[in-house]
VOGU-3710 file (C-alpha; in Angstrom, 3 decimals, decimal comma):
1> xxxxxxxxxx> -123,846/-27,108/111,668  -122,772/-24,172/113,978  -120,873/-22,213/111,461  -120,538/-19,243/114,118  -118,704/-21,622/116,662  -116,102/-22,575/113,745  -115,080/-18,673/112,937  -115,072/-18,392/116,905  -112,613/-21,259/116,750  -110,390/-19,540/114,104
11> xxxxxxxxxx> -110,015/-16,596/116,017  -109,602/-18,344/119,670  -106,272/-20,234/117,922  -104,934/-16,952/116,884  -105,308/-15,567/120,197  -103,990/-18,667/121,496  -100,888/-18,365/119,749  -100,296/-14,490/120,918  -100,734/-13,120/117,739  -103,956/-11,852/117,580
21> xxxxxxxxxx> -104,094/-8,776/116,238  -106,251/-5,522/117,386  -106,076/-2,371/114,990  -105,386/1,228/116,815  -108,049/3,869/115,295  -105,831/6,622/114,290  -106,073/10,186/112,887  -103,095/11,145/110,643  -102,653/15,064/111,100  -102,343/16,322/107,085
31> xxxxxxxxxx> -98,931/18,794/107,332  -98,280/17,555/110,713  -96,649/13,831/109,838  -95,473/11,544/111,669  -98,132/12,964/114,434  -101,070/11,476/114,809  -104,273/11,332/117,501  -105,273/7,875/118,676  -108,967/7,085/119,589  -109,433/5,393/122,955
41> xxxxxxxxxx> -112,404/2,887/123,631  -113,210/5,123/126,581  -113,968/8,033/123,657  -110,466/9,497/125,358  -108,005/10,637/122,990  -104,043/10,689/122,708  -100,772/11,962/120,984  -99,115/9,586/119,187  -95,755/9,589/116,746  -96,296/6,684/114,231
51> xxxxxxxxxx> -93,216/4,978/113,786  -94,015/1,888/111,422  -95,158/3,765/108,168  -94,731/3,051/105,224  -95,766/5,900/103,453  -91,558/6,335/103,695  -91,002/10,049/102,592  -94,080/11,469/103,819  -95,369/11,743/100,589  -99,141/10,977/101,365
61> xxxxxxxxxx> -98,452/14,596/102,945  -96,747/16,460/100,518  -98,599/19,813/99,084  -98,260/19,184/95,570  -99,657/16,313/96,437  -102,884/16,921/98,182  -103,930/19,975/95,669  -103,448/17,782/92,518  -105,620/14,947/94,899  -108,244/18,045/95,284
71> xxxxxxxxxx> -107,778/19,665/91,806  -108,968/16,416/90,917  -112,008/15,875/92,865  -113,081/19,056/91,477  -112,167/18,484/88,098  -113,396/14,438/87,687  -115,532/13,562/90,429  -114,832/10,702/93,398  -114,631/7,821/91,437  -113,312/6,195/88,072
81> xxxxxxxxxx> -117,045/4,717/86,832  -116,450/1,861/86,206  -113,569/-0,865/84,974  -111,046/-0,154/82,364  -113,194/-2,317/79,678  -116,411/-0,699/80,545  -116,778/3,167/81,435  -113,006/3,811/84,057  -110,444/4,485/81,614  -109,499/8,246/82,266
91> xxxxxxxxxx> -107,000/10,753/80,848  -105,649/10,632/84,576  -104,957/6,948/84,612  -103,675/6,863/81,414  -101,102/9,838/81,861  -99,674/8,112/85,883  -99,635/4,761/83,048  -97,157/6,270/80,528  -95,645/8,339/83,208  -94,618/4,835/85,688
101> xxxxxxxxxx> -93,429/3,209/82,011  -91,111/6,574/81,904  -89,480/6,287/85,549  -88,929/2,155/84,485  -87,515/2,607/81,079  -90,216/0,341/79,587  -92,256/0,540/76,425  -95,577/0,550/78,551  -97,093/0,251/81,960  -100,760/-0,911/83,687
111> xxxxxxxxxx> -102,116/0,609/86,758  -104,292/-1,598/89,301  -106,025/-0,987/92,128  -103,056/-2,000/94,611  -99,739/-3,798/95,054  -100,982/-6,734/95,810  -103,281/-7,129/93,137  -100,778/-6,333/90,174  -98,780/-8,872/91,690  -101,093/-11,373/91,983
121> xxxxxxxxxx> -102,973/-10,569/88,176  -100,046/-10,528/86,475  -97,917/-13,850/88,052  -100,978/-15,745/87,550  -101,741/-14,780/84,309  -98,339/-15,147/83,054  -98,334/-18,892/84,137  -101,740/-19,316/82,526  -100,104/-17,628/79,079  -96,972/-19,509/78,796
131> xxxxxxxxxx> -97,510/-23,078/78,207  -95,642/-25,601/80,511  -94,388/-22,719/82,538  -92,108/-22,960/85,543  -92,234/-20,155/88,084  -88,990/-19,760/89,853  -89,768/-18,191/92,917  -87,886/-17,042/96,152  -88,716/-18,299/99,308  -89,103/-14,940/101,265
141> xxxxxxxxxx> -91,442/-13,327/98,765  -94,489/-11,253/99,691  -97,825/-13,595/100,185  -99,121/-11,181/96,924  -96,161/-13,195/94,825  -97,313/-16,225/96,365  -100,511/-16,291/95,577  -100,352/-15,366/92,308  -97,893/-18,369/91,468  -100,472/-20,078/92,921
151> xxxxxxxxxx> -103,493/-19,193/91,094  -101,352/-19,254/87,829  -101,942/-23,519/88,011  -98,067/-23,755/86,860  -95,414/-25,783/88,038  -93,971/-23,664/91,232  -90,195/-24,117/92,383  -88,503/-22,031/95,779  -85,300/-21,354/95,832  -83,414/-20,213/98,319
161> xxxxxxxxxx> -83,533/-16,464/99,434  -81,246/-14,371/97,383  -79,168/-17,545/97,123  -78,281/-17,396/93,150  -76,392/-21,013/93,392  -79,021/-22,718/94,411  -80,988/-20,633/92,351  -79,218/-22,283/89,251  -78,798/-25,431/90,769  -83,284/-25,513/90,173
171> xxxxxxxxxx> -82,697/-23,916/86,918  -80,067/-26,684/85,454  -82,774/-29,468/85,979  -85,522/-27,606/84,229  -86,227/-28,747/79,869  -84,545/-26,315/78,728  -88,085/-25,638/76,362  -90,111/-24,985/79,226  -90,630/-21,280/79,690  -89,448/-19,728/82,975
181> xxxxxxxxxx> -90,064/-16,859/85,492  -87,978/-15,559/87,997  -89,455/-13,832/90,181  -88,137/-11,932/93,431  -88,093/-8,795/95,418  -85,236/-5,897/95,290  -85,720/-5,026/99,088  -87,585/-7,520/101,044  -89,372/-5,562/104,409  -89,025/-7,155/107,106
191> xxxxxxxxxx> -84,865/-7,667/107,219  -84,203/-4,583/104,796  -81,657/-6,921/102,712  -81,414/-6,788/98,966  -81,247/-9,265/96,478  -78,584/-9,894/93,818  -80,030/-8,845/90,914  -76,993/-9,201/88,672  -76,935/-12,717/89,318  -80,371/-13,288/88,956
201> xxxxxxxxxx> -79,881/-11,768/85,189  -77,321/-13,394/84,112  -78,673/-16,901/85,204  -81,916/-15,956/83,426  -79,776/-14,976/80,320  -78,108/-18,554/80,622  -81,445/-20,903/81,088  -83,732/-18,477/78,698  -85,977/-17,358/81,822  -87,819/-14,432/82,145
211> xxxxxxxxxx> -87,558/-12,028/85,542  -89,976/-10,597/87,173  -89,019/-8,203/89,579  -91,158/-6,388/92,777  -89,863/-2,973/92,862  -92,498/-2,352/96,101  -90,098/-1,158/99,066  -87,616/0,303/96,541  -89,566/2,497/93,851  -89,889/6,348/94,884
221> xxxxxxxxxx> -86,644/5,491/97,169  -83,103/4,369/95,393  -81,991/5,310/91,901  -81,574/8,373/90,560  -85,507/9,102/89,591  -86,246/6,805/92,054  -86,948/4,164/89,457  -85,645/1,611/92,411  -82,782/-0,896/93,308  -82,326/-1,864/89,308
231> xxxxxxxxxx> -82,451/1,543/88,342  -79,650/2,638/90,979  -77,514/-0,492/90,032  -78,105/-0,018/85,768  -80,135/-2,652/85,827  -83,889/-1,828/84,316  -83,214/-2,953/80,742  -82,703/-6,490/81,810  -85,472/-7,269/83,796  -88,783/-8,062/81,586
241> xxxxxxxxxx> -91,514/-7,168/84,314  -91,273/-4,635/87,184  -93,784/-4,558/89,746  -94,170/-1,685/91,762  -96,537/0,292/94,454  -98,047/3,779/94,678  -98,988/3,144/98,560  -95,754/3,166/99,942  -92,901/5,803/99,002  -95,103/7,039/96,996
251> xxxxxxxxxx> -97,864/8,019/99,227  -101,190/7,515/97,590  -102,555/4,438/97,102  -102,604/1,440/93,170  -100,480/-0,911/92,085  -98,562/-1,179/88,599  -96,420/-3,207/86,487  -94,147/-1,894/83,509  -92,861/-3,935/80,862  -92,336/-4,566/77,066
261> xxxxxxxxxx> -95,916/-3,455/75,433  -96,449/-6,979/74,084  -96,608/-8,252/77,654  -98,680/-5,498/79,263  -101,201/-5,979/76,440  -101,561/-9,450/77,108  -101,623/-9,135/81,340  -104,523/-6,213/80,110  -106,696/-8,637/78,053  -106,240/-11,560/80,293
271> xxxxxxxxxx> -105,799/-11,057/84,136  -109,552/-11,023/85,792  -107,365/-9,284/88,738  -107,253/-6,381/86,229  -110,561/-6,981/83,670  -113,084/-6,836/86,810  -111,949/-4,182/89,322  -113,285/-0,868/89,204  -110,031/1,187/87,837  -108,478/3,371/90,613
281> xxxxxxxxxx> -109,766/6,919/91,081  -108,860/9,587/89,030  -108,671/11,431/92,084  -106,069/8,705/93,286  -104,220/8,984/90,220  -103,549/12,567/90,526  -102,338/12,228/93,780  -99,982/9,207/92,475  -99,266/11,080/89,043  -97,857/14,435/90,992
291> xxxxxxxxxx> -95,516/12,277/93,496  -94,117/10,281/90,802  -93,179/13,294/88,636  -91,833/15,048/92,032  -89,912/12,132/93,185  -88,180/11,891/89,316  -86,863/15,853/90,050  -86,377/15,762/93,831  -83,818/13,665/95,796  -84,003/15,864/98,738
301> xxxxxxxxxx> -86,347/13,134/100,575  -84,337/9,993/99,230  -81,395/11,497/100,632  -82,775/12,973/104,292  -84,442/9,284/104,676  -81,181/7,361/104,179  -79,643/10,083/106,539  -82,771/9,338/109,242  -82,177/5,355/108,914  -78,790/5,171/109,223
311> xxxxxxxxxx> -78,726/7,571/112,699  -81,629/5,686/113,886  -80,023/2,355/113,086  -76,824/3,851/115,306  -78,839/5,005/117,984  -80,133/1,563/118,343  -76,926/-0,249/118,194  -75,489/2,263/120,995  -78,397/1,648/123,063  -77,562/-2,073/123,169
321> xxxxxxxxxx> -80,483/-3,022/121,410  -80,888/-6,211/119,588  -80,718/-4,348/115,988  -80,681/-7,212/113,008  -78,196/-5,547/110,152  -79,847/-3,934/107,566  -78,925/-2,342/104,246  -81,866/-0,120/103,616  -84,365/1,861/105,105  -85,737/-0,853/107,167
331> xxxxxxxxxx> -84,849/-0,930/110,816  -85,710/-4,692/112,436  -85,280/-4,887/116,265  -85,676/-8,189/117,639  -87,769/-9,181/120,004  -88,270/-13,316/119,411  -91,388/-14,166/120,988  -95,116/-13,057/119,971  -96,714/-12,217/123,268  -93,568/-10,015/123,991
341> xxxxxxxxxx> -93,244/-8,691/120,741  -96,986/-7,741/121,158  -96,919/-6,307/125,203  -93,581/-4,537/123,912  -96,058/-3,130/121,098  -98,591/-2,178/123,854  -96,570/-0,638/126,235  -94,882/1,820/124,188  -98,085/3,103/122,674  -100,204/3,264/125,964
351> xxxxxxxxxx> -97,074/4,669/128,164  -94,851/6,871/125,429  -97,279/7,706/122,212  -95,287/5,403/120,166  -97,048/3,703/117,244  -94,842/0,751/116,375  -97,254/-2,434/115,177  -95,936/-5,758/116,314  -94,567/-8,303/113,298  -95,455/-11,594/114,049
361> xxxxxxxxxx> -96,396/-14,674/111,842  -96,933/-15,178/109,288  -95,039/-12,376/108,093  -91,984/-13,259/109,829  -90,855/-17,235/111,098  -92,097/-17,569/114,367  -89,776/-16,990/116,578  -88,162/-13,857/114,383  -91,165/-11,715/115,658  -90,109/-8,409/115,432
371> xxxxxxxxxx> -90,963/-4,169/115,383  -90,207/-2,838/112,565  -89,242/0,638/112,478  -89,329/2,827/109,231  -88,001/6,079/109,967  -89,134/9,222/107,464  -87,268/12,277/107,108  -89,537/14,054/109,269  -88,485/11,843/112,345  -86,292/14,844/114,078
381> xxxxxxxxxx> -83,480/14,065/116,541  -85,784/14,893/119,425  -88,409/11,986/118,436  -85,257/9,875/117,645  -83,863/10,565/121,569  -87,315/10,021/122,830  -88,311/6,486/121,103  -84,479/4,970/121,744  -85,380/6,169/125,568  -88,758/4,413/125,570
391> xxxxxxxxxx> -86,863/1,349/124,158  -84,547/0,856/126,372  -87,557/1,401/129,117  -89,748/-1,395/127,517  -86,745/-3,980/127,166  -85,676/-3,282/130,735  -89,276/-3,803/132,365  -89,935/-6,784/130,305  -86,815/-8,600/130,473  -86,126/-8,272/126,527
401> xxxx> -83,203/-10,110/125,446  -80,294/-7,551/124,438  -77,659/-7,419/121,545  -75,141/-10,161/120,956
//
C-alpha cells in the first residue's frame, strides 16, 4: 500500500479546489505592532502591516504585559512541569483561574492550554456527564464546538443560526427529562454578527436547558471589564458555562471556562482534554494574568478599536467595496470565489506589504470566501488610506465584483 501517494492525494484535491493554503514566515516587531518583516524564499526580506490579527488590542504587545511574561521566566522557569494532576499546578495558574472567574461573575474558573481545547474538553465531557443528554447546537459554531459535541457520544441537534424560533421549535420536541445544552457563540468571526442571547435564556429557562456560551471574539472587548457580549448586555448570571480565550483580545495565548464550582470540578476530574495536557506556562499565565487585570481597569483600547472598525468599515463602503454589514469589530469584504479570494490575498502582500490571509472553506460556505480584516487601535489613518488604496487596486486588476 503506497501510503505516501494517498497524503499526496489529499493535498493535490485541496490544491485542486484553490484553497490550498501556504503560511507567510513572519517577524512581529515587539512595540512596533501592526509592523511586521516577512521572510522571502529567496532569503529576501520585506515590510509588511498585518491586517488579519487577532490579537485585537495589541495586547500581545503591551508593556505590562511583556515584563510580567519576563518577570516570570525569571521567577518560575519556561515551563509548568507537568499536568495539573501531576507536578503543573502553579500559584500563577491558579491566581489568572480565580482572576477569569472574577471578570465572569462565576463561583470558579479552569484554565487550558487553548480555546479550542476548553471547548472541546468541556462540551464533550458534559455530554458524557449528563445522562441522555441533548446538545443544542448552532449551526455556525466554531469546528472546536463541533467537535466536542461530537466526541461527547450525545444526541446532537443544529438549529438555525441565531434563529431562537426555530431554536424552540427543536426544543418543544425534546422529553422534557432529558437534560439539555445550548450552546452558541456571542460574536461569531467571520460575519461579526451577534447572537440573541436574551432569547436563548429565556427558552432555556422554559425547556430546563443549560447554556453554554463561547465568549472567544468578545472577552477582553465589550462590557464594561470586558467580561464580553453577556456582560455588556447584563447577562452573565444566566448563562451556566462561559467559554473564553486568552489568544485573542487578550494577547497571550490558553483557553478557559468559568462556571458554577460544582461544574468546573466535575469538567476538572473528568475531561482527558484537561487531565493529560501539560498545564500552560506559568510564564504564559503571567502574561494572560496582567492583560486580564489591565483590560478590567482600562477601556481606552475597547473604545479606540470600536472607533478603528467603524472608520475602516466607512472607508470601505465609500470605496465601493463589497463590505458584508457587520456589528462588531469584524470587517468581511467579499470576494466569492477561492482562487480570487487567494490571488487577491497574494497580490496585496507581494505588491503593497499587506498581510490579509484569505478565508476560504471550510471556515466560510464556499462561495462566501472572504478577507477578513480586524483592525486594532494602532491601525492609524495613514495605514487605513493606504490599504483602502491597495483595495481598490486589487479589485480593479482582477475584475472583483463591487458593492450592491
Amino acid at each position: 500500500m503506497d501510503y505516501n501517494s494517498m497524503f499526496e492525494q489529499a493535498i493535490a484535491a485541496l490544491k485542486q479546489e484553490k484553497r490550498y493554503r501556504v503560511f507567510t514566515e513572519l517577524r512581529r516587531h515587539a512595540g512596533d505592532f501592526p509592523r511586521a518583516t516577512r521572510y522571502l524564499e529567496d532569503g529576501t526580506e520585506q515590510d509588511v502591516t498585518i491586517w488579519c490579527s487577532n490579537d485585537y488590542l495589541g495586547m500581545g504587545q503591551h508593556p505590562d504585559v511583556l515584563k510580567a511574561i519576563k518577570d516570570a521566566a525569571d521567577t518560575y522557569g519556561a515551563g509548568a512541569g507537568g499536568t495539573r494532576n501531576i507536578s503543573g499546578n502553579t500559584r500563577m495558574v491558579c491566581e489568572l483561574e480565580r482572576e477569569l472567574a472574577d471578570l465572569h461573575g462565576k463561583e470558579s474558573a479552569l484554565v487550558f492550554t487553548s480555546g479550542f481545547v476548553s471547548n472541546d474538553a468541556t462540551l464533550s465531557t458534559l455530554g458524557k456527564l449528563l445522562p441522555g443528554c441533548v446538545i443544542l447546537s448552532d449551526e455556525l459554531n466554531h469546528a472546536s464546538m463541533i467537535d466536542g459535541v461530537r466526541h461527547s457520544g450525545c444526541e446532537k441537534i443544529i438549529f438555525r443560526h441565531n434563529d431562537a424560533r426555530d431554536l424552540e421549535d427543536k426544543l418543544k420536541r425534546i422529553d422534557p427529562s432529558r437534560p439539555k445544552v445550548i450552546a452558541f457563540e456571542s460574536v461569531y468571526s467571520m460575519d461579526g454578527d451577534i447572537s440573541p442571547i436574551r432569547e436563548f435564556c429565556d427558552l432555556a429557562d422554559k425547556y430546563n436547558a443549560m447554556t453554554y456560551l463561547d465568549e472567544v471574539h468578545a472577552v477582553g472587548l465589550y462590557g464594561p471589564r470586558g467580561g464580553g457580549v453577556a456582560e455588556r448586555e447584563g447577562l452573565m448570571h444566566r448563562i451556566d458555562i462561559i467559554e473564553g480565550t486568552l489568544g485573542k483580545a487578550f494577547g497571550v495565548i490558553g483557553g478557559f471556562i468559568t462556571a458554577s464550582e460544582n461544574i468546573v470540578d466535575a469538567i476538572r476530574s473528568y475531561a482527558t482534554g484537561f487531565i493529560f495536557t501539560t498545564t500552560l506556562s506559568p510564564v504564559m499565565s503571567a502574561g494572560a494574568l496582567t492583560s486580564v487585570r489591565h483590560l478590567k481597569q482600562s477601556n481606552v483600547e475597547r473604545e479606540r478599536h470600536q472607533e478603528r472598525a467603524a472608520t475602516l468599515k466607512r472607508l470601505i463602503s465609500e470605496a465601493g467595496l463589497p463590505l458584508l454589514p457587520s456589528v462588531t469589530h469584524i470587517v468581511p469584504v467579499m470576494v466569492y470565489d477561492a482562487e480570487l479570494c487567494k490571488q487577491a490575498s497574494d497580490t496585496l502582500l507581494d505588491d503593497y506589504g499587506i498581510y490579509i490571509q484569505p478565508i476560504n472553506y471550510p471556515t466560510v460556505s464556499r462561495g462566501s470566501e472572504r478577507l477578513r480584516i480586524t483592525p486594532t487601535p494602532f491601525h492609524d489613518d495613514a495605514m487605513m488610506a493606504d490599504l483602502v488604496g491597495a483595495l481598490k487596486d486589487v479589485w480593479l486588476r482582477l475584475g472583483l465584483r463591487q458593492a450592491a
